[in-house]
Each structure stands twice: as C-alpha cells, then as structure tokens.
N, C-alpha and C positions, 0 to 999 in steps of 0.2 A: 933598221928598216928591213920588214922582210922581202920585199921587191927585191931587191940588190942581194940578198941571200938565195930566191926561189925563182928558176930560172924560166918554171912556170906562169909566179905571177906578174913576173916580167912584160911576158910573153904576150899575153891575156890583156895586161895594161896596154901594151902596144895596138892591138887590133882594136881594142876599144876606143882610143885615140885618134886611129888610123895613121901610125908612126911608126917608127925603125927599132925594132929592140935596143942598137944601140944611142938613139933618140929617149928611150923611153927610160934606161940606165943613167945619160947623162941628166936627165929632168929629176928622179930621186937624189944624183948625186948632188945636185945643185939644192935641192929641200933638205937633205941632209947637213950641210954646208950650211945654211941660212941665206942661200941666194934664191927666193924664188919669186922670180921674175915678173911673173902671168898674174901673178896677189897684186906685185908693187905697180904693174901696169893697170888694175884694174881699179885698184884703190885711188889713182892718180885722175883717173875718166870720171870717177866717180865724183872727184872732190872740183874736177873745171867746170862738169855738168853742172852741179846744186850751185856753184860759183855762179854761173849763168843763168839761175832761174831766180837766184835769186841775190840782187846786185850786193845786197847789203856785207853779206861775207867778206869781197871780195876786197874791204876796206881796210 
C-alpha cells in the first residue's frame, strides 16, 4: 500500500476524509489486514434495505 509507505499520501487522505493522520494510517492498516469495516457495514444496509422492500428475500 503506498499510503502507509508516502507520508504524503497519507496526509492528503486525511484532509480529504476530514480525519487524523493517524486515523487515516489505522483505516489502510485495517484494508491491508482484510478488516474493512465501512464495505462490511455498508454491504449489511444494503442487504436489510432490499430485504424490506422486498419481503420475498427475507424468507
């Protein structure tokens, strides 16, 4: 990951986020890792949502 190598693009991800450098370090290290969190949370909203619109799923 170049994030985590370039202290720059670190940097640059942080203010774009509006987050902490070292906020912005643990978020790659956790994608790095296979924990990324923000996917499985949104994947999870996504699946109750269509779950609710349409009941048949949800059987």
């Amino acid at each position: 990951m170049a994030f985590l190598d370039n202290p720059e693009l670190l940097l640059m991800h942080a203010q774009s986020t509006g987050s902490s450098v070292a906020a912005a370090r643990l978020y790659f290290t956790k994608m790095l890792c296979g924990f990324d969190q923000e996917e499985s949370a949104h994947t999870a909203t996504a699946a109750s949502t269509s779950a609710r619109q349409n009941p048949r799923h949800s059987r």
